[in-house]
C-alpha positions in Angstrom: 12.8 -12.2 -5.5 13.0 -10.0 -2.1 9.5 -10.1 -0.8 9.0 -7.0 1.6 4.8 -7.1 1.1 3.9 -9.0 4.4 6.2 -6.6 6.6 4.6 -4.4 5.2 1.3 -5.1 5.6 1.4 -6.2 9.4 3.2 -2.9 9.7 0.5 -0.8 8.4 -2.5 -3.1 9.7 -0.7 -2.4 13.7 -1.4 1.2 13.1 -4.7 1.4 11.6 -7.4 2.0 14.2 -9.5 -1.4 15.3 -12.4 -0.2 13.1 -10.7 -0.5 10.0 -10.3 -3.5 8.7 -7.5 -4.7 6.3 -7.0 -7.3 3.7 -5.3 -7.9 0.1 -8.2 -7.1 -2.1 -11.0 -5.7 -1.8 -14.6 -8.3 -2.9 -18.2 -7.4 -2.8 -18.6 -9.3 0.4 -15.5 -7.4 2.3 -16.5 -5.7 5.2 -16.1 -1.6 4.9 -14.2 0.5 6.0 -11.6 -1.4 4.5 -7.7 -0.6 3.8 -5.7 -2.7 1.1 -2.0 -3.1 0.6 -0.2 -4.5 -2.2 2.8 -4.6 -3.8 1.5 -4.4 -7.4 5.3 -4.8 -9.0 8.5 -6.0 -8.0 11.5 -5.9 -10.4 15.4 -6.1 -9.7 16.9 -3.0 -9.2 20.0 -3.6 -11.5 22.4 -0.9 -10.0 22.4 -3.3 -6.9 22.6 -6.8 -9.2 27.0 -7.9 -8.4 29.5 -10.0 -10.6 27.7 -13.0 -10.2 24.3 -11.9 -11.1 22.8 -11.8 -7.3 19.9 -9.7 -6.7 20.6 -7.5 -4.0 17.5 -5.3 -4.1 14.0 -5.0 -5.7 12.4 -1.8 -6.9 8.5 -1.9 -5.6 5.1 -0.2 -6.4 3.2 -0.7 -3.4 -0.7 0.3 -3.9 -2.9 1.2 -0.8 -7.0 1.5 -1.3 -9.5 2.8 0.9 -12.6 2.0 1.0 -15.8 3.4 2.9 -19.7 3.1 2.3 -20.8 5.2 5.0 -24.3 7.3 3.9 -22.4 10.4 5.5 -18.2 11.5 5.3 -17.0 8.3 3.1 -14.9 10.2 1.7 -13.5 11.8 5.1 -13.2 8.2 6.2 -11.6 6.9 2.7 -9.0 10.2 3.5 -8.3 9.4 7.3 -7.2 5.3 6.0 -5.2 6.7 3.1 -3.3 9.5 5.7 -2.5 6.3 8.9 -1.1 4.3 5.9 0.8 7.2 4.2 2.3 8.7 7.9 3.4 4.5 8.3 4.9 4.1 4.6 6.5 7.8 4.1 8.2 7.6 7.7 9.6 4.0 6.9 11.3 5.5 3.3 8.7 5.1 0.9 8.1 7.4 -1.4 4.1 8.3 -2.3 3.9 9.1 -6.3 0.7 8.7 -6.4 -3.2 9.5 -4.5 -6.4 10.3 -5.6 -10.2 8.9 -6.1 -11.0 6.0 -8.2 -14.1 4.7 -9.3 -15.2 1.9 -7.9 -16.4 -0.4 -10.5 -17.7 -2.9 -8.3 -19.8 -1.0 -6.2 -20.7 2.9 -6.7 -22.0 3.6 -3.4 -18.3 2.7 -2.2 -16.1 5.8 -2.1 -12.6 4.6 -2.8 -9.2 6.1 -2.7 -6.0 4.9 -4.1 -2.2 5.7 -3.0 0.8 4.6 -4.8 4.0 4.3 -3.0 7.6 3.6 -4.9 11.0 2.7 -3.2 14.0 0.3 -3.5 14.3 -2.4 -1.0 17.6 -4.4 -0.3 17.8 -8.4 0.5 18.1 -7.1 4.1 14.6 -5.4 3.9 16.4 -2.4 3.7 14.1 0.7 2.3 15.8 3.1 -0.3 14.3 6.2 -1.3 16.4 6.0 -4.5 
């Protein structure tokens, strides 16, 4: 399996400003405002599989969250996360399919957003945009 999630992580979590914090999930006792990157799947991307059935490169859904509980602008705070992480993933070849509010379940007086990013990624860590 070609695992790209840490780089990508580190790469996002160097570019957020000090104030946010960021993590893999988001918990009841995380600490707001609060930025989450995953890579929710990773699947072989067959045009890239060779004669002897090597996988060569992964096809990934990477979800981003934002999170804010301010009494005033969470969701101008949810919407400045979301844009550092996009500016970081679209400029390294990902490919954003996906952005808007979600409810969050755990907690309604947290605003959340949620960003969903697609590309194909080589054993090299190389990023595709198709």
């Amino acid at each position: 399996m070609i695992d790209i999630e840490n780089k990508l992580y580190t790469i996002v979590k160097n570019k957020m400003p000090s104030d946010i914090n960021m993590d893999s999930m988001y918990s009841n006792s995380s600490k707001l405002p609060l930025c989450t990157l995953v890579v929710m799947d990773n699947s072989v991307y067959e045009p890239f599989i060779n004669s002897a059935r090597i996988e060569n490169a992964a096809s990934i859904m990477l979800e981003v969250n934002a999170y804010s509980n301010k009494i005033a602008g969470k969701k101008e705070e949810c919407k400045k996360i979301i844009k550092t992480a996009d500016d970081v993933l679209s400029g390294m070849g990902l490919t954003r399919t996906f952005c808007q509010p979600t409810p969050n379940l755990e907690d309604a007086t947290v605003y959340r957003i949620t960003a969903r990013y697609r590309a194909i990624v080589d054993k090299d860590l190389k990023i595709y945009r198709r």
